[in-house]
C-alpha positions in Angstrom: 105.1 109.7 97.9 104.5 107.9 101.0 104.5 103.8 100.6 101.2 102.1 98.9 99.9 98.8 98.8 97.9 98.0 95.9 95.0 95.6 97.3 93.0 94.8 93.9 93.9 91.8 92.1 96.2 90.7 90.0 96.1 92.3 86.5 98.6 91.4 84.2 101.1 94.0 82.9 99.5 96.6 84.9 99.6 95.8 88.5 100.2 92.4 91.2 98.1 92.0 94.3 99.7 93.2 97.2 102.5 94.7 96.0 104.1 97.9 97.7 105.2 100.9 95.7 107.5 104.2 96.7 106.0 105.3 93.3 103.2 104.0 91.2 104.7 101.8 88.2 103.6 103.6 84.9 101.3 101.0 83.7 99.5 101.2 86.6 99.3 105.1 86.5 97.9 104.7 82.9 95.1 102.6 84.4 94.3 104.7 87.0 93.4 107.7 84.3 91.6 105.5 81.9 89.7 103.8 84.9 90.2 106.3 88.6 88.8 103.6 91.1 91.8 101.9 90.8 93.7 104.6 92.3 91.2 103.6 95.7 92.7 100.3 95.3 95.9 102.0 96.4 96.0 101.7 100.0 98.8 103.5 101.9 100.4 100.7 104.7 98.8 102.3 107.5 95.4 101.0 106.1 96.4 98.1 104.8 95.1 95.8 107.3 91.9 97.4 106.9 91.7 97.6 103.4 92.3 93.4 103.5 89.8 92.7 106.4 86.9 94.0 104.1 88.1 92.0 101.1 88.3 88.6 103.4 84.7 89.8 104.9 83.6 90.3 101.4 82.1 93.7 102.6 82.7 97.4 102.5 83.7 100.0 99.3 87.6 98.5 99.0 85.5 94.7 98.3 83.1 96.7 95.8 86.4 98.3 94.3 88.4 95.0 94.0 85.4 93.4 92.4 84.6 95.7 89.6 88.4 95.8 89.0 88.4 91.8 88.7 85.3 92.3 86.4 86.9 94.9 84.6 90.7 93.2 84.7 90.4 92.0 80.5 89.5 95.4 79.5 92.0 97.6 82.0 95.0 94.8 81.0 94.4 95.5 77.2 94.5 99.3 78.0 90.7 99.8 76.7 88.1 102.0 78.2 
C-alpha cells in the first residue's frame, strides 16, 4: 500500500489528524466498514496538499467529508453505526 495521510480529524482510539500510514491501523479499518467515507479521508501524499487547501478554504467534498466525520466522531469512536 502506497503511503496515506488521514486528513479527518482527530477521533480518539480510531485515527489522529494528519497522521501517515504504510498500512491502515485496524481501528481505523473497522471504521471505514462501519462508516466508508472515512476511507475518502485517506489521502495518499501526493494529494495531500490538496486535500488540506479545501479544508483551510472550508470548501470542496474532502471539507464536506471531514465535517460529517467531526459530526459523526462520538458515534464512529464508540464503534456504533
Amino acid at each position: 500500500m502506497k503511503k496515506t495521510v488521514y486528513v479527518g480529524p482527530t477521533i480518539i482510539g480510531v485515527a489522529t489528524r494528519n497522521t501517515t500510514y504504510e498500512e491502515l491501523p485496524k481501528p481505523l479499518k473497522a471504521a471505514i466498514r462501519q462508516f466508508p467515507y472515512l476511507g475518502n479521508l485517506c489521502v495518499p501524499v501526493s494529494g495531500l496538499a490538496a486535500a488540506l487547501a479545501q479544508i483551510n478554504r472550508k470548501q470542496g467534498s474532502i471539507y464536506n467529508l471531514y465535517n460529517q466525520a467531526l459530526a459523526d466522531s462520538a458515534i464512529i469512536q464508540k464503534g456504533e453505526n
